[in-house]
PADREN-715327 format. One line per 5 residues: for each residue x, y, z of N, C-alpha, C. Coordinates in nm, 3 decimals. Atoms other than C-alpha are relative to their C-alpha. Layout:
<rs>
X,Y,Z,X,Y,Z,X,Y,Z; ...
</rs>
This chain:
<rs>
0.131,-0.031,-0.058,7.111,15.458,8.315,-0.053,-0.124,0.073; 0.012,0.139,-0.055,7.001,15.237,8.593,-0.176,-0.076,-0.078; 0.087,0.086,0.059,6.742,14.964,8.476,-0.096,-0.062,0.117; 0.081,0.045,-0.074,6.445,14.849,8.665,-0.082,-0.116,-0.015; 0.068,0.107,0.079,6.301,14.516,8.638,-0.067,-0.066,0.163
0.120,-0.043,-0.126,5.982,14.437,8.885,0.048,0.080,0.141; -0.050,-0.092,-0.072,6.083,14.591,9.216,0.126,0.050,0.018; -0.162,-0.034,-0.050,6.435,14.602,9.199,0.040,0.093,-0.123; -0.060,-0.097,0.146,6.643,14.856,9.018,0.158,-0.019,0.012; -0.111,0.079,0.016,6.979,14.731,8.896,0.105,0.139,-0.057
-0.103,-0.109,0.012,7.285,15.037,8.879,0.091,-0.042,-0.134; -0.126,0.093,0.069,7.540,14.776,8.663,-0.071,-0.065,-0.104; 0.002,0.027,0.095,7.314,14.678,8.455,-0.084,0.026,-0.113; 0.051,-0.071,0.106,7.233,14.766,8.067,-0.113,-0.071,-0.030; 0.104,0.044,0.046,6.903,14.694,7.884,-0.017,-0.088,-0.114
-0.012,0.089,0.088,7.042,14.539,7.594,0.015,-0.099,0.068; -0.040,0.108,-0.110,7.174,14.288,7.879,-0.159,-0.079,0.042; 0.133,0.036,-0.044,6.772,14.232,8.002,-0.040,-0.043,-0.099; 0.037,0.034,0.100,6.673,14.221,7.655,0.092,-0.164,-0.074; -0.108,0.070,0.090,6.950,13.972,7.554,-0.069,-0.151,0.122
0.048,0.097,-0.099,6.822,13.730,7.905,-0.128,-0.041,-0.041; 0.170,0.030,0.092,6.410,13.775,7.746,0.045,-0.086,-0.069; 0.019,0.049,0.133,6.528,13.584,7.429,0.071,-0.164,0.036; -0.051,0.132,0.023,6.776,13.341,7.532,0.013,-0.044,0.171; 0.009,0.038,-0.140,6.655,13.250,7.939,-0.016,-0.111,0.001
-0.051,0.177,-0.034,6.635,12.875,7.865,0.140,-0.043,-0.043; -0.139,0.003,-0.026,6.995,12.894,7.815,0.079,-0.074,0.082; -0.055,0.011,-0.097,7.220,12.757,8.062,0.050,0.119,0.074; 0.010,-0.135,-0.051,7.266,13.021,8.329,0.182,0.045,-0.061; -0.094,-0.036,0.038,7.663,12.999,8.269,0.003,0.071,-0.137
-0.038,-0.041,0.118,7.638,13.047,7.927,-0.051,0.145,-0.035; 0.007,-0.165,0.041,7.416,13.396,7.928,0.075,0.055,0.091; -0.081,-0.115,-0.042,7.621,13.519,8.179,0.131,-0.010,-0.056; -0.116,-0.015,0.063,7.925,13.467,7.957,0.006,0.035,-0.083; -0.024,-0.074,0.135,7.780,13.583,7.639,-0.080,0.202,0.076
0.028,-0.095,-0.007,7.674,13.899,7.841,0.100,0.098,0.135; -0.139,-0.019,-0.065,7.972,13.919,8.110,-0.108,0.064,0.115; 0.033,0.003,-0.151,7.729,13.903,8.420,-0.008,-0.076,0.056; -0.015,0.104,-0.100,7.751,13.664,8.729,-0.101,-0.072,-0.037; 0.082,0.090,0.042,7.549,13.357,8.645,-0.116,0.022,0.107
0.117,-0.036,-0.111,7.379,13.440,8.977,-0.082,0.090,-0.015; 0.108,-0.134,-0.016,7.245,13.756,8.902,-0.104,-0.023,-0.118; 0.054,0.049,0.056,7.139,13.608,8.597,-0.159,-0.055,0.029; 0.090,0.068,-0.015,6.898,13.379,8.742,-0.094,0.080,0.122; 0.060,-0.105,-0.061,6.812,13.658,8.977,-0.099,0.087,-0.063
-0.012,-0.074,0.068,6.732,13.857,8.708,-0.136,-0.044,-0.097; 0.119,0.118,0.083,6.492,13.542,8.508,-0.129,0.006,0.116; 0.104,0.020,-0.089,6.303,13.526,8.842,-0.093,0.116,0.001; 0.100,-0.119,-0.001,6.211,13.872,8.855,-0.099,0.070,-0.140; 0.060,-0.002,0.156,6.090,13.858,8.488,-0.095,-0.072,0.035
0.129,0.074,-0.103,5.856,13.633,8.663,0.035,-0.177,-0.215; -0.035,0.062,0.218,6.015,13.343,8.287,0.019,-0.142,0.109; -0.017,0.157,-0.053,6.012,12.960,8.381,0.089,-0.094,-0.101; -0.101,0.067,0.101,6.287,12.776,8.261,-0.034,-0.126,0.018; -0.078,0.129,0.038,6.368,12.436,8.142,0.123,-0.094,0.094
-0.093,0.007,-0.118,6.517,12.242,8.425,0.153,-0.033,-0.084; -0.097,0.107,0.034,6.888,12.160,8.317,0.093,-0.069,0.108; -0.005,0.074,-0.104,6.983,11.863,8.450,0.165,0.007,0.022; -0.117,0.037,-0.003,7.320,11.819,8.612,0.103,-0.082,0.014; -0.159,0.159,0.019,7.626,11.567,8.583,0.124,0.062,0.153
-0.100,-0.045,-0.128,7.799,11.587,8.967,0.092,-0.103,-0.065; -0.081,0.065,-0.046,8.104,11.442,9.033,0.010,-0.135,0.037; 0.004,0.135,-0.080,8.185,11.098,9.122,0.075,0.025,0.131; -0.048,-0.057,-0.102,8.217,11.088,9.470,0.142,-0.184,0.007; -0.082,0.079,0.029,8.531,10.859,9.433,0.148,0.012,0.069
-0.119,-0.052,-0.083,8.894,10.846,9.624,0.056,0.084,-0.094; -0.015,-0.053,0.102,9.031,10.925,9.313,-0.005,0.146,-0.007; 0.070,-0.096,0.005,8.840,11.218,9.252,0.057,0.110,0.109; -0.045,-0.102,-0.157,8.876,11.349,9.633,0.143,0.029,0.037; -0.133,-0.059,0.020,9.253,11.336,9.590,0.056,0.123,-0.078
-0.046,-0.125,0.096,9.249,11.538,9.279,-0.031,0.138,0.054; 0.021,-0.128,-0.034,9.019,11.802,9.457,0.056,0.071,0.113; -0.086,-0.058,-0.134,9.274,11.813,9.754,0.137,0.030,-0.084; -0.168,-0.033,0.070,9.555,11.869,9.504,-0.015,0.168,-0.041; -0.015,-0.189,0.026,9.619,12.280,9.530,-0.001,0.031,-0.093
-0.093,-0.021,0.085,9.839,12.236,9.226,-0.111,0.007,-0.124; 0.129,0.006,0.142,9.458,12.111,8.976,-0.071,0.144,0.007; 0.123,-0.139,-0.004,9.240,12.424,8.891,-0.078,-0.065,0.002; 0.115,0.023,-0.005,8.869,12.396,8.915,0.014,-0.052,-0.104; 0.020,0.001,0.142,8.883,12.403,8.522,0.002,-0.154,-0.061
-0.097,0.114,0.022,9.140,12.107,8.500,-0.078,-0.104,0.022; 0.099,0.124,-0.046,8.899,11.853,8.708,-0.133,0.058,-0.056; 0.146,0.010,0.029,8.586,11.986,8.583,-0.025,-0.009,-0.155; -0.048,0.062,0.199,8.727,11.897,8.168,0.008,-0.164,0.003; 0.018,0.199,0.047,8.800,11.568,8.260,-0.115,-0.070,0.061
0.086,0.047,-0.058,8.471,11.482,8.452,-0.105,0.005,-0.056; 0.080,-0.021,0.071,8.267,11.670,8.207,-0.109,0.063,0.066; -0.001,-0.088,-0.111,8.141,11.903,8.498,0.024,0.166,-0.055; 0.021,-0.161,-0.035,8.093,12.229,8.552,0.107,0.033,0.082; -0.111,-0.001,-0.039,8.409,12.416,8.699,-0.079,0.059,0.189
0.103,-0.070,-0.117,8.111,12.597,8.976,-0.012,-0.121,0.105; -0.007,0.151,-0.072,8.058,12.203,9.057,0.079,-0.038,0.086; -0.172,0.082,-0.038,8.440,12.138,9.135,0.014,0.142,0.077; -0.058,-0.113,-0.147,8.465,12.511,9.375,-0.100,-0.059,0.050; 0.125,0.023,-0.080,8.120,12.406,9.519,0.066,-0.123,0.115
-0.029,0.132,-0.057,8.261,12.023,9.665,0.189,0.068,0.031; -0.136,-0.004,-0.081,8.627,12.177,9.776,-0.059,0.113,0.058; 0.018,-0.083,-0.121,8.439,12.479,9.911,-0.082,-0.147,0.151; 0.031,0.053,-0.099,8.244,12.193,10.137,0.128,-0.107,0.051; -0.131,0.079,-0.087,8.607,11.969,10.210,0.062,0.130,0.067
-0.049,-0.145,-0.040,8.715,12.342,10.313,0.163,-0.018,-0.093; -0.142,0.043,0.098,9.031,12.267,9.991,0.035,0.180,-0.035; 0.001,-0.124,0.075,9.193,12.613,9.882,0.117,-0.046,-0.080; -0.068,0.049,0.076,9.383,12.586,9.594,0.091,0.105,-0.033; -0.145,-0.046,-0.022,9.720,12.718,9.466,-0.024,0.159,-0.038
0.065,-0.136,0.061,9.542,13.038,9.285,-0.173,0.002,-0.026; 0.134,0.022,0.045,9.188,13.148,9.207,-0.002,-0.035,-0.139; -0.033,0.096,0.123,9.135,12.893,8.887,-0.168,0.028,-0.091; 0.193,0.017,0.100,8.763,13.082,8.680,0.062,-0.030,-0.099; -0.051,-0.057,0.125,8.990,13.117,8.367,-0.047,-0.125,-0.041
0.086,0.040,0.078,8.819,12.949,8.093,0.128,-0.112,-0.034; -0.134,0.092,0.041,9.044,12.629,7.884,0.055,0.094,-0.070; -0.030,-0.059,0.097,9.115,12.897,7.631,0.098,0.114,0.071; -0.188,-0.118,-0.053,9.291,13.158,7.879,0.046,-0.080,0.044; -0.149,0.135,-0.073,9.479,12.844,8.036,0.107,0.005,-0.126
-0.095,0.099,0.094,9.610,12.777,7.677,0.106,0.211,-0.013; -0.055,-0.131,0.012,9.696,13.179,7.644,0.134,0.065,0.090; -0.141,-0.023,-0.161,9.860,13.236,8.015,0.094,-0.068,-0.025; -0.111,0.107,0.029,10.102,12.919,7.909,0.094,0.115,-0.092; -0.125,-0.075,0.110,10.216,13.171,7.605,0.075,0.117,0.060
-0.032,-0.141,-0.108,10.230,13.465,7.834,0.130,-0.046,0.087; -0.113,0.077,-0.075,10.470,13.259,8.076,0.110,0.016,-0.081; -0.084,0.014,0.062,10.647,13.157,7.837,0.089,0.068,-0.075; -0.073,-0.123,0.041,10.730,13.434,7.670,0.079,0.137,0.087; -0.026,-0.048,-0.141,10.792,13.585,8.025,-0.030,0.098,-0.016
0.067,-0.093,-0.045,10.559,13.826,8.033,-0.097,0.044,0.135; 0.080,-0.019,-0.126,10.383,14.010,8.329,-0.113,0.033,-0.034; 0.176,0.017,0.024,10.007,14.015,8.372,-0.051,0.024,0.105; 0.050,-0.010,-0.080,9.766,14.106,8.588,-0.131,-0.056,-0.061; 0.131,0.091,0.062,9.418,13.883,8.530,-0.169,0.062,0.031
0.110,-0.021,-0.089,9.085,14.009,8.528,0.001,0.157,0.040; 0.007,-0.146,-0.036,9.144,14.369,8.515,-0.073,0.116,-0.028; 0.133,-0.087,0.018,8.861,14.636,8.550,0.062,0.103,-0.085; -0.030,-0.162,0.020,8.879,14.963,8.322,-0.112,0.053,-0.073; 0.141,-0.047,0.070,8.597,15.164,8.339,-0.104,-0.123,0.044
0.073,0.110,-0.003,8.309,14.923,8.299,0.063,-0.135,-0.089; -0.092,0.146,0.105,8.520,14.643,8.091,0.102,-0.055,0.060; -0.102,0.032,-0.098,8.699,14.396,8.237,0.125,-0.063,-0.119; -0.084,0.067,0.122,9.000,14.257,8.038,0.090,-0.112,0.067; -0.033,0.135,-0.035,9.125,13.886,8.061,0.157,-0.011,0.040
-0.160,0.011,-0.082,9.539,13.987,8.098,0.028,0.111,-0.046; -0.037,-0.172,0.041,9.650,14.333,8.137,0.152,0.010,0.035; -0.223,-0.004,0.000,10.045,14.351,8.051,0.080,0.132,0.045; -0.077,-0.148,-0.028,10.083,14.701,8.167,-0.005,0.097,-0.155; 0.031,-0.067,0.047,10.160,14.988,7.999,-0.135,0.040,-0.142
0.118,0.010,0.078,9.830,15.018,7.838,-0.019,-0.078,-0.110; -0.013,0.083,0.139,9.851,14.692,7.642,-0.117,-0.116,0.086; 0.097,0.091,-0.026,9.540,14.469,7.654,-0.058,-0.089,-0.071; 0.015,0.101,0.074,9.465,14.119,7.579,-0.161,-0.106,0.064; 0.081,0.083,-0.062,9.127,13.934,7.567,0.019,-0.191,-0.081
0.007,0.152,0.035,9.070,13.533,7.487,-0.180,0.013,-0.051; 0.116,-0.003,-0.060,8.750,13.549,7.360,-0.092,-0.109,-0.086; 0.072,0.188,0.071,8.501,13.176,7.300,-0.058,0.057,-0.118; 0.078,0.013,0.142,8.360,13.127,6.925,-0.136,0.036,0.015; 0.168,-0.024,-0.021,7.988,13.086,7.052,-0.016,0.114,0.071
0.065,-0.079,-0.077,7.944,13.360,7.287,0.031,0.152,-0.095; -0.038,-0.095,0.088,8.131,13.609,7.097,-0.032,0.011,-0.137; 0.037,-0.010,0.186,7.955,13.530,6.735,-0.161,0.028,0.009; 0.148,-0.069,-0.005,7.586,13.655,6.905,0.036,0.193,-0.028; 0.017,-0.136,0.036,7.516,14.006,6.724,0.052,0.057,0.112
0.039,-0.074,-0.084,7.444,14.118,7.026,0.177,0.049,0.099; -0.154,-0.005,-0.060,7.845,14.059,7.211,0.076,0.065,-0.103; -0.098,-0.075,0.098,7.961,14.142,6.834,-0.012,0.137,0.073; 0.003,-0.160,0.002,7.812,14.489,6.887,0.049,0.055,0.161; -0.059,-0.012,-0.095,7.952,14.505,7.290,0.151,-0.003,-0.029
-0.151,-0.041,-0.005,8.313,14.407,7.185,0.038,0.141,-0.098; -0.064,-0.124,0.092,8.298,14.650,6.891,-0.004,0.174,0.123; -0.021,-0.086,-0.101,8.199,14.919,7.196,0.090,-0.011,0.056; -0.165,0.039,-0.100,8.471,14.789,7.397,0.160,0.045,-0.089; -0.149,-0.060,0.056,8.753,14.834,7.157,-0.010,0.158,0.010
-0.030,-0.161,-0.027,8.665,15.169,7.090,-0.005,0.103,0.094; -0.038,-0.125,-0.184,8.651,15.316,7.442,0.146,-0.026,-0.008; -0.108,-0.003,0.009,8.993,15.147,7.473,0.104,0.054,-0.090; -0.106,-0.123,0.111,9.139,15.345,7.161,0.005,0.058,0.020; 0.020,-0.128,-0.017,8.983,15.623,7.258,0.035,0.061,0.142
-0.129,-0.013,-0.089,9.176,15.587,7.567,0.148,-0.002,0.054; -0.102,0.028,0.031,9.493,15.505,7.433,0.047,-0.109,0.027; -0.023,0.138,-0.044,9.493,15.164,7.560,0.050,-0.082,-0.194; -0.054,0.042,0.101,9.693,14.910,7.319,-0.126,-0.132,-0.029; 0.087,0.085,-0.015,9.418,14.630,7.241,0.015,-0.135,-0.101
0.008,0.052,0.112,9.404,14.299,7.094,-0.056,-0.152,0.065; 0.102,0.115,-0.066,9.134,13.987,7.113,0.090,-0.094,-0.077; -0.012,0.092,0.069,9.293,13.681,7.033,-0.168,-0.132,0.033; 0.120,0.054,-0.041,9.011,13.426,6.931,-0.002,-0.158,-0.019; -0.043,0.102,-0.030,8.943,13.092,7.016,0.024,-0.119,-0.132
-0.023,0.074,0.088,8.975,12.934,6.643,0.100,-0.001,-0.012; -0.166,-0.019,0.067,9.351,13.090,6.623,0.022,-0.129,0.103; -0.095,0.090,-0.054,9.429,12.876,6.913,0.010,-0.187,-0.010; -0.070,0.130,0.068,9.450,12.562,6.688,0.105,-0.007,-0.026; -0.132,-0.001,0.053,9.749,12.695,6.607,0.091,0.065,0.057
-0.038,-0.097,-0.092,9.929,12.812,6.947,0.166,0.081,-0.077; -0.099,-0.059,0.101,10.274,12.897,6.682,-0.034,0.106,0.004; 0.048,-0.116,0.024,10.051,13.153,6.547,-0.026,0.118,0.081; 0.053,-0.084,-0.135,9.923,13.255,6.851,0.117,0.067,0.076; -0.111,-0.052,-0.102,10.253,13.314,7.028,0.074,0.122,-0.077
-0.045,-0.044,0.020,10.385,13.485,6.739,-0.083,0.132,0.008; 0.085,-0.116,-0.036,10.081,13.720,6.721,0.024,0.077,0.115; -0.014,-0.132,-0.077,10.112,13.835,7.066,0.158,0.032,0.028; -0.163,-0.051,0.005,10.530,13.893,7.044,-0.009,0.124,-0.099; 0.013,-0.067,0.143,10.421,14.106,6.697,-0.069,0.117,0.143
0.101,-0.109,-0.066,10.145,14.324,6.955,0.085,0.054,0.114; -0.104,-0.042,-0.154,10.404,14.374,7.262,0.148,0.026,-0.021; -0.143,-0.033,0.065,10.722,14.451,7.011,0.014,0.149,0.074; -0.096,-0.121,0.005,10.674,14.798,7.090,-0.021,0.049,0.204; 0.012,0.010,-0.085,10.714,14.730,7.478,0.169,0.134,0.039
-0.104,-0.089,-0.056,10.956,14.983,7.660,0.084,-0.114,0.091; -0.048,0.065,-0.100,11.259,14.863,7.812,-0.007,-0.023,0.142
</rs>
C-alpha cells in the first residue's frame, strides 16, 4: 500500500520502513538504509520531508595523496578495499573516481562480509549472479536453480524490526520453493565453517 509522507507519496515504500527512520534519523544515513534495505538517498529524502533535523555527522575524506590517487586509478581495488584502509566511506572512494572519471574492473557496493563470502563461492567454483531481485527482496548471490544466499551484518540484522523483515523474507522464499540460507557475519570468524556450510546447502545441486 503506497505510503504518503508530506506531499509526496512513495509506491516502494512500507510504513514500518517510515516508522523505523522516526526513531533512529540521527543515525548515519548509510546505516538506516542498510538496516532497512533503502538507498541512503532516499533516506535522507525521506528525513527532510518529515520536516526531523539531524545531527551533523562529520566526515573523514581521503587524503588527497599520490599514493592514494594511484590506488583509485587501479581498476583491479574495489571502492570497499580503499575505503577499509582509509577508514572512509566506500560512497567517498566512487564519489573522487567518479570526479578523475576512474571505472573500475566491476561494480564494487558489496559489503567486507560478501567480499569474504564471493572468495568461498569462487573457490568452490560456483556460479552467481549478485544482487538479485525476487519479488520485492533482493538477495546478495543467487546460484541458480532456486538456491539463495544472503551475508547478512550483526548490527543491522539484530534490530527487531530487520529480525521481523528477514523472518518475512524467508518465508515468501519457501513458499516459493526457493532454496534459502543467511550466512551471518559472526560465522565468518571461521571461513572453514563457512565454506563447509555452503557445500552442505548446494549438495543437492543437479548435474
Amino acid at each position: 500500500m503506497p505510503v504518503k509522507i508530506g506531499d509526496r507519496t512513495f509506491k516502494n515504500i512500507e510504513q514500518w520502513q517510515v516508522n523505523f527512520i522516526k526513531e533512529h534519523y540521527q543515525l548515519k544515513l548509510t546505516e538506516i538504509a542498510t538496516a532497512i534495505n533503502i538507498d541512503y538517498r532516499r533516506v535522507g529524502e525521506i528525513i527532510n520531508l518529515l520536516g526531523l533535523q539531524r545531527e551533523r555527522h562529520w566526515k573523514i575524506y581521503l587524503p588527497k595523496t599520490d599514493e592514494v590517487l594511484e590506488e583509485l586509478k587501479n581498476p583491479y581495488l574495489s571502492h570497499v578495499e580503499i575505503a577499509e584502509k582509509y577508514g572512509v566511506s566506500d560512497a567517498c572512494v566512487a564519489k573522487r573516481r567518479k570526479e578523475l572519471d576512474v571505472s573500475v574492473r566491476k561494480k564494487n557496493y558489496d559489503t567486507l562480509i560478501e567480499q569474504q563470502v564471493e572468495m568461498i563461492l569462487i573457490e568452490l567454483d560456483l556460479a552467481y549472479h549478485k544482487q538479485k531481485r525476487i519479488d520485492k527482496w533482493s538477495i546478495d548471490f543467487y546460484l541458480g536453480r532456486k538456491y539463495c544466499l544472503d551475508v547478512n551484518g550483526s548490527w543491522s540484522h539484530s534490530l527487531p524490526i530487520v529480525i521481523d523483515r528477514d523472518k518475512r523474507k524467508t518465508a515468501f522464499l519457501n513458499s516459493q520453493g526457493y532454496y534459502y540460507l543467511a550466512i551471518n557475519e559472526i560465522e565468518l570468524g571461521n571461513l572453514d565453517i563457512v565454506k563447509e556450510k555452503i557445500k552442505e546447502f548446494t549438495m543437492g545441486f543437479p548435474c
